[in-house]
C-alpha positions as CSV (number, residue, x, y, z in Angstrom):
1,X,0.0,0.0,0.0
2,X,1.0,3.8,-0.9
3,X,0.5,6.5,1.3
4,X,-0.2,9.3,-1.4
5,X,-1.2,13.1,-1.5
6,X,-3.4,15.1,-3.7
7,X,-1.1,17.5,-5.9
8,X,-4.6,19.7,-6.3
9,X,-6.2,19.5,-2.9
10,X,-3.7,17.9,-0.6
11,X,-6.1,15.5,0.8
12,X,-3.9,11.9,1.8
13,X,-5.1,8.4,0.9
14,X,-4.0,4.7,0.0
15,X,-3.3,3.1,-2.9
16,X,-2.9,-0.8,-3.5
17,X,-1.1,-1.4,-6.3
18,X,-0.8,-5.2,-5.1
19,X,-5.0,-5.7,-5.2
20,X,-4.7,-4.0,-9.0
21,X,-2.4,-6.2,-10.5
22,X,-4.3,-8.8,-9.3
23,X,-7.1,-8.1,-11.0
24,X,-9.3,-6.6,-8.2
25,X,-10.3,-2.8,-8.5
26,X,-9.9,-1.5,-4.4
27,X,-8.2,0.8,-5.1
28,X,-8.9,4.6,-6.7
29,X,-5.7,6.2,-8.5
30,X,-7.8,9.0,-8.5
31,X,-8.3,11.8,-5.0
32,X,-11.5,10.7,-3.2
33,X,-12.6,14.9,-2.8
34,X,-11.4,16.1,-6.1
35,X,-11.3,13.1,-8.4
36,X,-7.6,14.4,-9.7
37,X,-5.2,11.5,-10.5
38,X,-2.1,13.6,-10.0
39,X,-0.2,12.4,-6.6
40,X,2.8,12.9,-4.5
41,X,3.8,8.9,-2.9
42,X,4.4,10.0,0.5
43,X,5.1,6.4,2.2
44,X,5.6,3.4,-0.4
45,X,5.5,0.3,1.9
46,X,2.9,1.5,4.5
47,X,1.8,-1.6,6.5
48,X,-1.6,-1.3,7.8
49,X,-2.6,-2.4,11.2
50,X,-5.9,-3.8,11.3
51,X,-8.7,-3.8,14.5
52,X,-8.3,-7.5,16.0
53,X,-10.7,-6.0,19.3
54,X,-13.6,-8.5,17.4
55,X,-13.9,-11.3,18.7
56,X,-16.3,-14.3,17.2
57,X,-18.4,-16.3,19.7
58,X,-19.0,-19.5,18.2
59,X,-21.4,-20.5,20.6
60,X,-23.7,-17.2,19.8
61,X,-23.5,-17.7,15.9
62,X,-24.1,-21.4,15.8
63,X,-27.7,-20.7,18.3
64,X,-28.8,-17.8,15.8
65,X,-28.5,-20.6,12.9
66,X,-30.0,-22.9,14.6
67,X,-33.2,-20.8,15.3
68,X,-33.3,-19.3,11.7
69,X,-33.1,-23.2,10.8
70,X,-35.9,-23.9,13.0
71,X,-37.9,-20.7,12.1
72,X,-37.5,-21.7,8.0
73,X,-38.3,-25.9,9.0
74,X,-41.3,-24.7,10.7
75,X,-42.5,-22.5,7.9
76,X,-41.8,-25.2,5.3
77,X,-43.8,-27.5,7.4
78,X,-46.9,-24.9,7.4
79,X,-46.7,-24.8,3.4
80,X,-46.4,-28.2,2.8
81,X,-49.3,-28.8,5.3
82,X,-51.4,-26.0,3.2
83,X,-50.1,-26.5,-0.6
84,X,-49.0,-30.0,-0.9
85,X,-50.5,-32.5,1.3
86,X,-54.6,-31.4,0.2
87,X,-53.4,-33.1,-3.1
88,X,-52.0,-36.7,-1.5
89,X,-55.2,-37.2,0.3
């Protein structure tokens, strides 16, 4: 990543030059405020450090699925009950 600075408007931003070659389009050559392409590189290896304060509880996640799975098994039951089993009778 590139720490860069607007020649126009000197607003600073990041560009990933790795994510373009790549094939992925993160990254905007181009100033966020202005939409002027000319830049000043200010930093060309900035590592960036990202929030690890997130933490995934398993236990929560896996008892929301398991309602919305029970939630969409009893509304499959009511339509099947209503739609399908009128015709097997």
């Amino acid at each position: 990543m590139k720490l860069v600075r607007c020649n126009k408007c000197n607003h600073e931003y990041y560009i990933c030059e790795t994510a373009d070659y790549k094939g992925y389009t993160i990254s905007q050559p181009q100033c966020q405020q202005c939409g002027v392409t000319d830049y000043t590189v200010l930093d060309n290896d900035v590592k960036v450090k990202y929030n690890t304060e997130y933490e995934c509880d398993l236990e929560i996640e896996n008892a929301d699925l398991k309602h919305s799975l029970l939630l969409f098994k009893e509304e499959l039951d009511e339509l099947i009950k209503t739609y399908i089993e009128p015709f097997l009778k």
